[in-house]
Backbone as a ProteinNet text record, in pm:
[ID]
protein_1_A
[PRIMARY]
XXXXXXXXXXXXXXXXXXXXXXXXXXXXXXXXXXXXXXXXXXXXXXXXXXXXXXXXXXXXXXXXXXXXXXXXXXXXXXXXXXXXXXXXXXXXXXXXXXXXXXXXXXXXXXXXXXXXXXXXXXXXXXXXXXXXXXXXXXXXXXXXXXXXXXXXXXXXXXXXXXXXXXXXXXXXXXXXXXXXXXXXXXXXXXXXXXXXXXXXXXXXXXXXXXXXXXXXXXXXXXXXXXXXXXXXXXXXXXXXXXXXXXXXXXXXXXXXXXXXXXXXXXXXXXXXXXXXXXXXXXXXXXXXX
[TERTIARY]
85.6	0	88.4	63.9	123.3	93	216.2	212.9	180.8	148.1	133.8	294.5	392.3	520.7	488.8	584.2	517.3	569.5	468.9	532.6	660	717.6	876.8	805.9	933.2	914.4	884.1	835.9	776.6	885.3	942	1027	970.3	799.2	724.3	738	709.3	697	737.7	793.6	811.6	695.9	675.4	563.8	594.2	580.4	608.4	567	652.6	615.6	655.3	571.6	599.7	574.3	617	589.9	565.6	476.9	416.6	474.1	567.2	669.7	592	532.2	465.7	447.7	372.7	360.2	195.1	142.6	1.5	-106.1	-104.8	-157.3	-142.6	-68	-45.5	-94.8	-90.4	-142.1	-308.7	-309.5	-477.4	-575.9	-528.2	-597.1	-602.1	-506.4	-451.3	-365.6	-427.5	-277.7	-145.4	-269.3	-140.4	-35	-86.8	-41.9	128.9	228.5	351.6	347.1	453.6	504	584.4	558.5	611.2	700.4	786.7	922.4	862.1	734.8	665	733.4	696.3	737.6	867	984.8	1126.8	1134.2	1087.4	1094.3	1022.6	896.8	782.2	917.6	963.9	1025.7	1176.1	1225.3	1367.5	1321	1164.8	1140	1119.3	1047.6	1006.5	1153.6	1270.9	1410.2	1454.1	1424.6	1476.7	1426.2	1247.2	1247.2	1220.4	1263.3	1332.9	1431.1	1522.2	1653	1652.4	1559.2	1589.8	1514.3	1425.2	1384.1	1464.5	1543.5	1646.8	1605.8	1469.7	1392.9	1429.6	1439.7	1423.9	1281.4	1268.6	1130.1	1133.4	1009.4	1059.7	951.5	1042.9	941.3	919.3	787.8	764.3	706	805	840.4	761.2	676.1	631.8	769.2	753.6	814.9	810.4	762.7	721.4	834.5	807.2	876.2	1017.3	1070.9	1202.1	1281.2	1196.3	1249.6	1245.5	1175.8	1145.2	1300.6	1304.1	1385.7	1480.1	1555.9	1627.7	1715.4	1798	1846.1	1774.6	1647.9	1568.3	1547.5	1601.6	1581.9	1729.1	1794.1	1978.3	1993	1936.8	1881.2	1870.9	1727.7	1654.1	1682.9	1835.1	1870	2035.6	2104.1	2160.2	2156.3	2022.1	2007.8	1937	1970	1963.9	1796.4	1680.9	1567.1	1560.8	1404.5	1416.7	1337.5	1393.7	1301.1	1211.7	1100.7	981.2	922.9	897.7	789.9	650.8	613.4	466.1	393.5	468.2	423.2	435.2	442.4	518.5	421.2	314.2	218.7	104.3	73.6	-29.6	-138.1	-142.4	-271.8	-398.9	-519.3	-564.9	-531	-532.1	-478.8	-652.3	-718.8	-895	-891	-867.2	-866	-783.3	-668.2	-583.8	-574.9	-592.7	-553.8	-418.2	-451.1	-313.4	-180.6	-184	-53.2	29.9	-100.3	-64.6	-20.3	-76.1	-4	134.4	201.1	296.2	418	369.8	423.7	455	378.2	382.2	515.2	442.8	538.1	692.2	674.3	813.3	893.2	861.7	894.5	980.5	881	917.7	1027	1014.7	1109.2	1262.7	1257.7	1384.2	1438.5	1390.7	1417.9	1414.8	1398.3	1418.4	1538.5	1515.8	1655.5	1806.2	1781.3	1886	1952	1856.4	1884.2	1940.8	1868.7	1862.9	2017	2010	2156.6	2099.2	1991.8	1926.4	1816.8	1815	1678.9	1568.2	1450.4	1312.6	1227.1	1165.3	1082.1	919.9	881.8	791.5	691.3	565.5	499.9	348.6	317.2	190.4	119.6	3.8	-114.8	-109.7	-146.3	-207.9	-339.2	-389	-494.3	-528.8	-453.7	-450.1	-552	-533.3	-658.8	-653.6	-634.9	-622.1	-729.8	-833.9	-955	-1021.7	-1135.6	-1205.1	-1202.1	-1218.4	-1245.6	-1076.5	-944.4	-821.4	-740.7	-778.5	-645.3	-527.6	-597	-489	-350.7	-371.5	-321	-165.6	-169.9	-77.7	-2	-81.8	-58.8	79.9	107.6	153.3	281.2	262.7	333.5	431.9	414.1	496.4	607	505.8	559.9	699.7	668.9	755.8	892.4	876.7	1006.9	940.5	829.7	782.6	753.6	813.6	779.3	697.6	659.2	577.6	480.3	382.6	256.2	191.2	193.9	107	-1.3	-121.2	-218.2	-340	-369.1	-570.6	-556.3	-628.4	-752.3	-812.7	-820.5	-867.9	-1027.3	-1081	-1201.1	-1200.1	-1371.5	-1454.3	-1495.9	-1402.1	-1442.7	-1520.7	-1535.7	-1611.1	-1533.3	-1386.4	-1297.5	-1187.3	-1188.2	-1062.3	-1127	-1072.2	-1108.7	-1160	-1101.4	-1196.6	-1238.8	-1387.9	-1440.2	-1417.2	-1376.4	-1298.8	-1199.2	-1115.5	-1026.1	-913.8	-837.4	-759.1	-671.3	-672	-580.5	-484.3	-394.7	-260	-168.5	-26.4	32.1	56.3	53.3	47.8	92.7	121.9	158.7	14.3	32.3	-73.2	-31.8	-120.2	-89.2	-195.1	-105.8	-204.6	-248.5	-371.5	-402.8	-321.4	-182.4	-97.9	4.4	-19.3	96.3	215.5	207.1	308.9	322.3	362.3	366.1	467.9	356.2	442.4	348.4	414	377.3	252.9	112	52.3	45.9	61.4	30.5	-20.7	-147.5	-250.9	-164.8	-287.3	-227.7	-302.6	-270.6	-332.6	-470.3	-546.4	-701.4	-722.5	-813.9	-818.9	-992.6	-993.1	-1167	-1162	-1324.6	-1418.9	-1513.5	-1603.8	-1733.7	-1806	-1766.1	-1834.2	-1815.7	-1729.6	-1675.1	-1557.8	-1484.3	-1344.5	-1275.8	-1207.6	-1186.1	-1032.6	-1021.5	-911.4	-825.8	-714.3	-630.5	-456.8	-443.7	-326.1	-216.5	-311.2	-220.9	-337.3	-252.3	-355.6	-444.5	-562.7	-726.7	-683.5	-714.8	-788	-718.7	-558.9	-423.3	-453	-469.1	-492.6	-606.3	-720.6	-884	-896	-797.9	-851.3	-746.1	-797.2	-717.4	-640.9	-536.3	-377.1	-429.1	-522	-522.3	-569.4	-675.8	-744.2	-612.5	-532.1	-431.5	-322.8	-295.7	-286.4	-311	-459.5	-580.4	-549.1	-542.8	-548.4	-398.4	-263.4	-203.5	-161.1	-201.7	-192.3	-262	-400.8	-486.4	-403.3	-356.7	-271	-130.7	-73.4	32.3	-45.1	-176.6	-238.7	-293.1	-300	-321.7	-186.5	-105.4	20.2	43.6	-42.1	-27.2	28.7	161.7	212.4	134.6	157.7	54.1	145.3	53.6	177	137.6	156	130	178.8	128.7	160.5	102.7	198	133.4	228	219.1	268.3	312.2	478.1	509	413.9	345.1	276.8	196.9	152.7	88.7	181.1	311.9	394.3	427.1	300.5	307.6	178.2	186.7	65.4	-17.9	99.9	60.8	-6	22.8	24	-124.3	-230	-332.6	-384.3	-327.6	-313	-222.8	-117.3	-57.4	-130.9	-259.1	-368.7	-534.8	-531.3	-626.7	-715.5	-659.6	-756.1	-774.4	-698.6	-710.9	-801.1	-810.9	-881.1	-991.9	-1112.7	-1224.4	-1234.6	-1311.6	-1279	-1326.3	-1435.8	-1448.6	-1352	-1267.6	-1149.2	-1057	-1027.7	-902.3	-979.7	-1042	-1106.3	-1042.7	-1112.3	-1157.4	-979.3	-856.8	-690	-614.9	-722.1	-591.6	-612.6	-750.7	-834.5	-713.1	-639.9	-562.7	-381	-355	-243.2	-153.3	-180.9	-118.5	-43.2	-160.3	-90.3	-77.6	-73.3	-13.6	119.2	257.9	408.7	393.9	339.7	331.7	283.4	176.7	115.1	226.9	260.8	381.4	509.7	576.1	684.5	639.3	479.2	456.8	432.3	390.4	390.4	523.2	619.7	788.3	843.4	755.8	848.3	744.9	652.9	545.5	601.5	606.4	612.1	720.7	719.2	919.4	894.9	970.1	919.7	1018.1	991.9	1094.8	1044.5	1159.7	1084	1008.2	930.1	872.1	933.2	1021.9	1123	1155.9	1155.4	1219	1116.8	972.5	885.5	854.6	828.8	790.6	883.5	1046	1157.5	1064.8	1014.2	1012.3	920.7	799.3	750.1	832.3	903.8	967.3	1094	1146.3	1196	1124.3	993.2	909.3	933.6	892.2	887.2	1029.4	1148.7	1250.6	1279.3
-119.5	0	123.4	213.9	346.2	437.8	479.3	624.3	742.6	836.5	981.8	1065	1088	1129.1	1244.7	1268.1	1386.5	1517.3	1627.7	1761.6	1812.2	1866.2	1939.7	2034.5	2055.7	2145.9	2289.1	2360	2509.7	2571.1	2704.2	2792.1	2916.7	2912.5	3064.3	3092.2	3035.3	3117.9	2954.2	3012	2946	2947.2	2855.5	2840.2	2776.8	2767.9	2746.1	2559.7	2518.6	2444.7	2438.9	2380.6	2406.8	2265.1	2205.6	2122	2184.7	2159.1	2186.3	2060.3	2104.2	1948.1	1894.2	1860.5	1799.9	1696.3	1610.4	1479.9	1515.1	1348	1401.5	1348	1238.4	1271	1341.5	1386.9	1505.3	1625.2	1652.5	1778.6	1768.1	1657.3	1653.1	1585.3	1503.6	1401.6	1451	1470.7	1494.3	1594.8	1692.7	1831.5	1818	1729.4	1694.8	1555.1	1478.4	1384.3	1432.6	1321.1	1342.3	1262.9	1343.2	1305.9	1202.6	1144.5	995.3	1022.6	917.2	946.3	929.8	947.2	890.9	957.4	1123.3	1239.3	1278.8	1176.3	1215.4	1111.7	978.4	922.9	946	1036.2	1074	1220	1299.6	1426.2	1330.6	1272.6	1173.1	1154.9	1149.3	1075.3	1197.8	1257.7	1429.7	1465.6	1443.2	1538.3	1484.3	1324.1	1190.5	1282.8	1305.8	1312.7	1455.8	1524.4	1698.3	1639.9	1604.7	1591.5	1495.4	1393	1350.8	1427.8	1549.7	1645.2	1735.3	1760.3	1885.2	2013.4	1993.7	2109.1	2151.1	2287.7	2337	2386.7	2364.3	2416	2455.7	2509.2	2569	2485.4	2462	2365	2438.9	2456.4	2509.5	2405.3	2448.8	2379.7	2411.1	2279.6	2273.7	2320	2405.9	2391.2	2279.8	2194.7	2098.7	1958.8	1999.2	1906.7	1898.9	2069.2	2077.7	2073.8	2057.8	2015.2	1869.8	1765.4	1640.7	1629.2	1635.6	1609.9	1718.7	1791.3	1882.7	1843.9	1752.8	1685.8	1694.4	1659.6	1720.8	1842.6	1918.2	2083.2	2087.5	2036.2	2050.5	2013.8	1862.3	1806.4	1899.4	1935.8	2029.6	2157	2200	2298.1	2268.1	2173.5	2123.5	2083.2	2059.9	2019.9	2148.9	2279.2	2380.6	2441.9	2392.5	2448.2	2552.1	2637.4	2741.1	2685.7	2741	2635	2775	2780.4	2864.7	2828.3	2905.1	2872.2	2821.5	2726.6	2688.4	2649.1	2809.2	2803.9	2669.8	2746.5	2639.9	2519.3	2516.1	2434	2369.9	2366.7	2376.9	2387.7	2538.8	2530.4	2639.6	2628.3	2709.3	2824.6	2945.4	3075	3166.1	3106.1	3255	3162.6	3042.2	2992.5	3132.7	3169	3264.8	3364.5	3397.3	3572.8	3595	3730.5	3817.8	3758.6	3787.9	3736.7	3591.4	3531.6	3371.1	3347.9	3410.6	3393.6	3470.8	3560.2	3627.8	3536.6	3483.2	3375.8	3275.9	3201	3106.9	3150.7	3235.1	3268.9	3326.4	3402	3414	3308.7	3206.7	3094.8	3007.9	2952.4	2894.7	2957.2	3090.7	3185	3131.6	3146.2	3188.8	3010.5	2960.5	2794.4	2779.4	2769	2759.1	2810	2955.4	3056.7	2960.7	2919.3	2857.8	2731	2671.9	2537.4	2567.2	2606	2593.7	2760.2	2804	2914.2	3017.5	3066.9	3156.4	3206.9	3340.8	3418.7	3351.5	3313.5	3256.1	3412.1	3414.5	3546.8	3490.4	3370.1	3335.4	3251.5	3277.1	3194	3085.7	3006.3	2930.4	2890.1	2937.9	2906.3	2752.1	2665.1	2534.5	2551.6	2497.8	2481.8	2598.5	2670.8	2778.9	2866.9	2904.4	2975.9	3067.9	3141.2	3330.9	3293.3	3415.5	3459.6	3604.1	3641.9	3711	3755	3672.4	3707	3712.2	3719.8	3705.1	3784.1	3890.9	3946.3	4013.4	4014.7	4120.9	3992.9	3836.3	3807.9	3865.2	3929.5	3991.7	4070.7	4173.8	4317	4216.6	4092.9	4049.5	3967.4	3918.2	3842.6	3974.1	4036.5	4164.7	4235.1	4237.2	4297.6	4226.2	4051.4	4009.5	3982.5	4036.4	4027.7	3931.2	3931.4	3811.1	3914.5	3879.8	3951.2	3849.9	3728.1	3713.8	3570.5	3563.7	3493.8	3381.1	3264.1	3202.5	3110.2	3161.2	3119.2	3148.9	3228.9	3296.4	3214	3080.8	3021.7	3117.5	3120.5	3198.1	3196.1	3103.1	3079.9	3036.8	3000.8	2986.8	2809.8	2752.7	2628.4	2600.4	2492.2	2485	2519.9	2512.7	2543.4	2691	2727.1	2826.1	2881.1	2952.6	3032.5	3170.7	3257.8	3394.4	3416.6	3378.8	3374.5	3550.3	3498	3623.6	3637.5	3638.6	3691.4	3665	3773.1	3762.8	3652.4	3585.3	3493.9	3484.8	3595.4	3611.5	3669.3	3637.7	3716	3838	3921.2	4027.5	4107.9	4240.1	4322	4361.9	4298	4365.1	4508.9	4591.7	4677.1	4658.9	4648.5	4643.9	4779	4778.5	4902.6	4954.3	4958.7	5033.4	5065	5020.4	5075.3	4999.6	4835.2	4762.9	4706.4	4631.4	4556.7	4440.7	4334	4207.5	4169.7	4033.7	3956.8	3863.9	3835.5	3709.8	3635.4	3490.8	3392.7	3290	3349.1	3246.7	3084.2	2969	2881.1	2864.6	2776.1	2734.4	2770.8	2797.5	2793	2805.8	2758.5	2762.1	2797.7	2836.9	2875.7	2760.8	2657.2	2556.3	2538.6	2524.9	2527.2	2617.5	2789	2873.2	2893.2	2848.7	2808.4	2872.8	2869.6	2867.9	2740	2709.6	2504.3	2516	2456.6	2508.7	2343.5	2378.9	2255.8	2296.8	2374.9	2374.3	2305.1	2195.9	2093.6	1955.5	1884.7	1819.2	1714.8	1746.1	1659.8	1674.9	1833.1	1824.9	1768.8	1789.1	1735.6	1561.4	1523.6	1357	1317.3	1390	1368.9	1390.3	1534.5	1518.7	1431.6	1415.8	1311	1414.1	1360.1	1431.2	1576	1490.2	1554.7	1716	1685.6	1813.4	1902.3	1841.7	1943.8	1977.4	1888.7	1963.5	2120.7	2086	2195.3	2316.2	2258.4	2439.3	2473.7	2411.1	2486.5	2543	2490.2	2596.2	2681.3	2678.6	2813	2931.6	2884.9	2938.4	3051.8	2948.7	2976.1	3088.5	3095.5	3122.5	3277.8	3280.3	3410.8	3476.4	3400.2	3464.7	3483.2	3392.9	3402.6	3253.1	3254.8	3139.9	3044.2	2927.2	2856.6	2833.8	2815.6	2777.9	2638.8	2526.3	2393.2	2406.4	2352.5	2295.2	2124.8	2083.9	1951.9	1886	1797.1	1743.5	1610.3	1616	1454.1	1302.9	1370.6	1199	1192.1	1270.2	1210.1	1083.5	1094.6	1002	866.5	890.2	729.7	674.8	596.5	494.6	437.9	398.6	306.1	356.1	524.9	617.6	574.6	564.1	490.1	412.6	308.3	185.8	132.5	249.9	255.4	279.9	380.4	414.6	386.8	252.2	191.8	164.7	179.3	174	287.8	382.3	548.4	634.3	572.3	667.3	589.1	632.3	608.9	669.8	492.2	467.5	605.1	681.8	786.6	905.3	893.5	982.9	932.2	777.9	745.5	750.3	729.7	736.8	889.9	950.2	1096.4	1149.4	1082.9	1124.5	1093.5	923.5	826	845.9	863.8	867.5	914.1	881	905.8	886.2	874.3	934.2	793.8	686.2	612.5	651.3	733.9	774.8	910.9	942	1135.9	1163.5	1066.9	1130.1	1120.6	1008.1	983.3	1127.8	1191	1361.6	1417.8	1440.2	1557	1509.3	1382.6	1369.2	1409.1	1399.9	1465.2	1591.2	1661.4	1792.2	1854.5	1847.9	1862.7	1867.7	1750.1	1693	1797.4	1846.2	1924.6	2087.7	2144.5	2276.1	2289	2412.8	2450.9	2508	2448.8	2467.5	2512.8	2643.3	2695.3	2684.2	2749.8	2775.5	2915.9	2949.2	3042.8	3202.6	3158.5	3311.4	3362.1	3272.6	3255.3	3371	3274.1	3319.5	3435.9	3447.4	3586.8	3732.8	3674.4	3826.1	3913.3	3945.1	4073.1	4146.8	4101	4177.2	4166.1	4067.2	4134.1	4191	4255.5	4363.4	4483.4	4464.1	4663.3	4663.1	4560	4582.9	4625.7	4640.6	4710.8	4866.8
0	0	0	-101.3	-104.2	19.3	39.3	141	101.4	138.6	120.1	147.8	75.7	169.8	285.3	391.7	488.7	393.5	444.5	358.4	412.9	338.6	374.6	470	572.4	669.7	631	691.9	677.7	718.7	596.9	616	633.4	616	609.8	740.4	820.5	997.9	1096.3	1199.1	1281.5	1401.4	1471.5	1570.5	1683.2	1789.6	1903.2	1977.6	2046.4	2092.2	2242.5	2328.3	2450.8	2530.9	2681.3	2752.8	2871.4	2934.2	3112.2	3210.1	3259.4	3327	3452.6	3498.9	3584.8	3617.9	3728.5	3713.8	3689.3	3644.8	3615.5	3755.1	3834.3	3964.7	4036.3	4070.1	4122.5	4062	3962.1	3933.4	3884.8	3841.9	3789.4	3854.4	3950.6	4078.2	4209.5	4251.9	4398	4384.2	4463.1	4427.9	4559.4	4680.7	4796.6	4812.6	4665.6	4630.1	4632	4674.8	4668	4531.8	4420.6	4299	4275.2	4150.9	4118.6	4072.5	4018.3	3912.1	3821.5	3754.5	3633.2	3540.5	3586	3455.6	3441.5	3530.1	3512.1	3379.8	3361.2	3270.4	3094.8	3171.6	3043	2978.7	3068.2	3022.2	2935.5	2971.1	2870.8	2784.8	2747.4	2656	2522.9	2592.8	2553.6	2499.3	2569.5	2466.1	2397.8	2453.5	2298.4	2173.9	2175.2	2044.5	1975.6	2066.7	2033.6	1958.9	2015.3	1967.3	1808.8	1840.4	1734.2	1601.8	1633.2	1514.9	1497.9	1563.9	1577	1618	1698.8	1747.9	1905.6	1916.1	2063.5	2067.7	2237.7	2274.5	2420.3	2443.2	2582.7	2658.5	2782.2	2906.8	3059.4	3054.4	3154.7	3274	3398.3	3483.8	3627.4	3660	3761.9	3887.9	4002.5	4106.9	4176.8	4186.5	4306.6	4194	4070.5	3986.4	4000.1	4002.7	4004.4	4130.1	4215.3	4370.4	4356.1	4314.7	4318.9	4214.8	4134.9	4009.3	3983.4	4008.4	3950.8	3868.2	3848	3793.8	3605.6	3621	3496.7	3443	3534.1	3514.7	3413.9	3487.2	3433.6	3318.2	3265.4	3158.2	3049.1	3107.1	2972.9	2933.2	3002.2	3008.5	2914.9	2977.4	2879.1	2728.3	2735.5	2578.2	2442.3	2544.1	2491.4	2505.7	2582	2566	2635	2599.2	2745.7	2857.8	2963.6	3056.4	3099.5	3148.6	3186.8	3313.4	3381	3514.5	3506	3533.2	3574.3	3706.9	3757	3939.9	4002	4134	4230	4229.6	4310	4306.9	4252.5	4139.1	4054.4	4080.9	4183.2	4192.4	4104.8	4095.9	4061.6	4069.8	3943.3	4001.6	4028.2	3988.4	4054.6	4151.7	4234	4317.7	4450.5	4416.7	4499.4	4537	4698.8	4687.3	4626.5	4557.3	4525	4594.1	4745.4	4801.6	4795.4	4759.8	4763.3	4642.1	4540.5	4355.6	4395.3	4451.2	4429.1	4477.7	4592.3	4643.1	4585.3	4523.8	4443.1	4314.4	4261.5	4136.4	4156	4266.3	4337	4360.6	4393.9	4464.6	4335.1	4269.9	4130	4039.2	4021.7	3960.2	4021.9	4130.9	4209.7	4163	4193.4	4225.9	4082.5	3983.3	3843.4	3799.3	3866.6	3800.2	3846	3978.5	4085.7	4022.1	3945	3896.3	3743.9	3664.2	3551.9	3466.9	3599.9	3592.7	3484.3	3475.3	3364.9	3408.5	3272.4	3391.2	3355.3	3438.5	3423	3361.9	3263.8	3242.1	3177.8	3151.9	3107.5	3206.5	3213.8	3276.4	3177.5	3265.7	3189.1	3313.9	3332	3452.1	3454.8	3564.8	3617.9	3530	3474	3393.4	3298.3	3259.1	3159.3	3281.8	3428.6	3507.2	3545.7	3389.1	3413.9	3281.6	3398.3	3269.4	3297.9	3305.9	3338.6	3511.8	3584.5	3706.9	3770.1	3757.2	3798.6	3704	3623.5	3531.7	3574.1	3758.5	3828.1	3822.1	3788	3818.9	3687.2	3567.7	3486.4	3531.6	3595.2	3683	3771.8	3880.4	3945.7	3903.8	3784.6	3661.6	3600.3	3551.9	3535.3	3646.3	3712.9	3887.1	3949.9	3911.3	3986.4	3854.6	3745.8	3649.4	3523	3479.2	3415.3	3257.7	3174.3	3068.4	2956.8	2967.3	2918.7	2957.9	2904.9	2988.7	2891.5	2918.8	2818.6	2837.7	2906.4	3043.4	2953.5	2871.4	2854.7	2733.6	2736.2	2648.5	2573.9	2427.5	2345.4	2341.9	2351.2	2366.6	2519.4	2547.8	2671.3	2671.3	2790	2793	2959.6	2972.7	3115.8	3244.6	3197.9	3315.7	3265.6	3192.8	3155.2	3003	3018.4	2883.8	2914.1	2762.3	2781.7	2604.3	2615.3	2483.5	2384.8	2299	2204.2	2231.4	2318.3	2334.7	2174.5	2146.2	2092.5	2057.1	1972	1944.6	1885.9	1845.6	1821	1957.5	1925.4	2042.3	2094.8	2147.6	2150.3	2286.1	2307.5	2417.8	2507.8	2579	2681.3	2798	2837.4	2922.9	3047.5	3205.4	3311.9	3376.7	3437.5	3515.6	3522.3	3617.4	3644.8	3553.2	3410.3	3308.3	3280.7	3375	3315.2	3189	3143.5	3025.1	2982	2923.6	2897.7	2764	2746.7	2624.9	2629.3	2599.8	2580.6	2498.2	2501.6	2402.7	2411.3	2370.9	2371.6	2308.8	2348.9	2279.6	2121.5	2040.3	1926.3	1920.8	1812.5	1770.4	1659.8	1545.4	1480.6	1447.4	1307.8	1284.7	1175.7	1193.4	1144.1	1140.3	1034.5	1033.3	1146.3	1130.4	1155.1	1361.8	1379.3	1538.7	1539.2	1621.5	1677.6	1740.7	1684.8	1766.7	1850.3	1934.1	1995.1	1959.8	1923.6	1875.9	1960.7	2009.5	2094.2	2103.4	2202.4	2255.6	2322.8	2434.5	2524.3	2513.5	2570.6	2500.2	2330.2	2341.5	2214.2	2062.4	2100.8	2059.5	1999.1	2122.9	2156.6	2083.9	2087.1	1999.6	1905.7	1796.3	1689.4	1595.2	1505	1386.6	1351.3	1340	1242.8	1132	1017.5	866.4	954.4	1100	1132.3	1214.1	1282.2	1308.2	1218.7	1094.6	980	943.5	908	840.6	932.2	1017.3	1118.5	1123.6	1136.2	1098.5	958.9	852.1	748.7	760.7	808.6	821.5	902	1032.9	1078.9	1015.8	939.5	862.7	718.5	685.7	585.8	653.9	784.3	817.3	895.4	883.6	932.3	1088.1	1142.9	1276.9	1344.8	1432	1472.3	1603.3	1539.1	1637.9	1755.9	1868.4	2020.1	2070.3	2045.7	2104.6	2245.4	2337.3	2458.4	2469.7	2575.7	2585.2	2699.1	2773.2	2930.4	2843.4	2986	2966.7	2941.8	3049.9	3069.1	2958.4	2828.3	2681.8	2649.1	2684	2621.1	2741.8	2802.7	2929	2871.8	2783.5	2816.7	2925.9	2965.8	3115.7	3251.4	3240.2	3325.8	3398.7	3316.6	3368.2	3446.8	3375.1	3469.6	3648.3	3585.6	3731.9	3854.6	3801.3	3916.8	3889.7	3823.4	3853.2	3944.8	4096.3	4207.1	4230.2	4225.6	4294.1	4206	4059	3958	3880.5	3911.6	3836.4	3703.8	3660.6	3531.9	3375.4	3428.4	3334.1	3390.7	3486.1	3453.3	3367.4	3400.5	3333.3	3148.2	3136.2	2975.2	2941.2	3032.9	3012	2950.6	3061	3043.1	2947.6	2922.2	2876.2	2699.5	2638.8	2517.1	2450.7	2357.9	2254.7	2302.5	2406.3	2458.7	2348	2320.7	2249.9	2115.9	2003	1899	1959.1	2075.2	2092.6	2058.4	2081.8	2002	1888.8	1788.9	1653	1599.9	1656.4	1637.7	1600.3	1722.6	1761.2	1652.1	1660.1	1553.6	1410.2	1375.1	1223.4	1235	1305.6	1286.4	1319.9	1363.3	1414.9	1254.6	1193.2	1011	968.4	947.2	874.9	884.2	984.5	989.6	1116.9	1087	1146.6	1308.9	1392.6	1562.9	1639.3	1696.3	1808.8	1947.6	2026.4	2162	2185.9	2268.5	2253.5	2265	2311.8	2324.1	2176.7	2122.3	1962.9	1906.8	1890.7	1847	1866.4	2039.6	2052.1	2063.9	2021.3	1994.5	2007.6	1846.7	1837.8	1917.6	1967.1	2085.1	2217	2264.1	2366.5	2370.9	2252.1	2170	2219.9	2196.6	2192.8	2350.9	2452.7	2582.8	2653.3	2614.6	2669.3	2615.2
[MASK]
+++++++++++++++++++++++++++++++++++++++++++++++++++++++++++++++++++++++++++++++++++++++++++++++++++++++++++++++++++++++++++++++++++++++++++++++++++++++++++++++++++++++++++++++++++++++++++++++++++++++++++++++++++++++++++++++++++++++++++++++++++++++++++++++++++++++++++++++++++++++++++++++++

């Protein structure tokens, strides 16, 4: 049976790819759950096949991860990515007073910077959970040295999102006149919708040809797409390890695709051309100095 060959890589624009380093009980089950070595093994696996595309990307790093593992911080820092903050604890951020996010993000910053010997300036919310009701949380992200943000869901889902919002990257300004970078993740427009293709679920659910389609659309309006997506897509087993602890329409709800999820990611890596997000976003954080 004949193949389709994959398309040559994209020299029109570069687009972003990103990892959220975490473990996944812990962050999506149990937030007081102590962390496994699951995602020291899911993240090796994650630079195997950077490396073997010849792509850098930037990984934003649970705190609780890089205390468990630092050793992985050193790793992914060695092998040339940027590494990024993804707050200390994963916890909700409209969940937090003000003081408790500053904390948090303070915290992670410092302990990233410490490990990884570079400045931390990028952040990504615990469940993308900057929306409408928390924007002071930018105003705070700025404040503490953070020049750019990649947390607001372009659209409105049951947990995160801010419907309309802008979906290219762009300079934001807070009440008080600071300023940094946002970047949304991936979205694309279909049959008269907005579909969010990012990373993740929706990564894992749709068929290939459709995350195709949206990034040429992407590439067709000149705006770079930002994938995110967590080690444990690349644990099968991750599931099964917590068979007694996790009911069965969660584990459906986690596990639904995670099998062909690297096969995704290695064709779109061969399809279109992938940096880390610092890359991408230069030239706006160019205007911000």
């Amino acid at each position: 049976m004949s193949q389709t060959p994959p398309s040559p890589p994209s020299t029109r624009m570069l687009h972003a790819i990103s990892v959220d380093v975490e473990d996944w009980f812990q962050s999506t089950i149990d937030a007081r759950a102590a962390l496994s070595d699951r995602f020291e093994r899911s993240t090796a696996k994650v630079l195997e096949a950077f490396a073997a595309a010849g792509v850098r990307g930037t990984f934003f790093v649970l705190g609780l991860a890089a205390e468990k593992a630092p050793h992985v911080v050193r790793q992914i820092a060695e092998a040339g990515h940027e590494i990024q903050s993804h707050g200390y604890a994963h916890r909700l951020n409209y969940d937090l007073a003000p003081a408790d996010f500053r904390e948090d993000v303070v915290r992670a910053r410092k302990l990233l910077e410490d490990l990884a010997g570079r400045e931390v300036f990028g952040y990504r919310a615990p469940f993308f959970t900057i929306d409408e009701r928390n924007l002071w949380v930018l105003e705070i992200l700025a404040e503490t040295g953070h020049r750019y943000d990649s947390s607001i869901f372009p659209l409105k889902t049951s947990r995160y999102g801010i419907d309309g919002y802008p979906p290219e990257p762009q300079i934001v300004t807070t009440p008080l006149g600071r300023r940094l970078v946002e970047a949304p993740v991936a979205c694309f427009d279909w049959l008269g919708k907005r579909r969010p293709v990012g990373g993740g679920g929706y990564f894992r659910l749709w068929p290939y040809w459709v995350i195709r389609k949206a990034w040429r659309q992407l590439e067709s309006v000149g705006r770079p797409g930002v994938v995110y997506f967590h080690p444990y897509e690349y644990d099968v087993l991750d599931m099964s390890a917590y068979r007694v602890r996790v009911g069965l329409a969660q584990r459906i709800h986690q596990g639904l695709g995670r099998r062909g999820f690297p096969g995704k990611i290695d064709r779109l890596l061969r399809d279109f051309r992938f940096g880390p997000m610092e890359e991408v976003l230069a030239p706006l954080l160019r205007e911000l100095a």
